[in-house]
C-alpha positions, 0 to 999 in steps of 0.5 A: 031122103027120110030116115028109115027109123024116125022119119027125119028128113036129111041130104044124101047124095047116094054117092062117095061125096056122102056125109055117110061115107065118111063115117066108119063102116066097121061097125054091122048093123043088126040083121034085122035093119032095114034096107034104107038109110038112117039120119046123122043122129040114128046112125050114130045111135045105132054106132053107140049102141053097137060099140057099147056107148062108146061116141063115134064122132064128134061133128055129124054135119 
């Protein structure tokens, strides 16, 4: 998979055994997101960014 927003490439399995899918989903990407998925590091950008700088997690792996 590549990464809608810096083109890295990452692993995801499309499914509920995704690394994604076990990060909170409480936080609403802006309306004018894109439609495809972000990377370990842009999703916890967007999640910083949403929740005022505050760290989601600790291990995105």
């Amino acid at each position: 998979m590549k990464c809608e927003e810096c083109g890295t490439e990452f692993p995801c399995t499309a499914d509920a055994r995704c690394w994604c899918m076990q990060k909170p989903h409480d936080v609403p990407l802006p309306a004018d997101a894109g439609t495809g998925c972000l990377c370990p590091a842009c999703l916890e950008k967007r999640f910083r960014q949403q929740q005022g700088a505050r760290p989601v997690s600790a291990n995105w792996s």
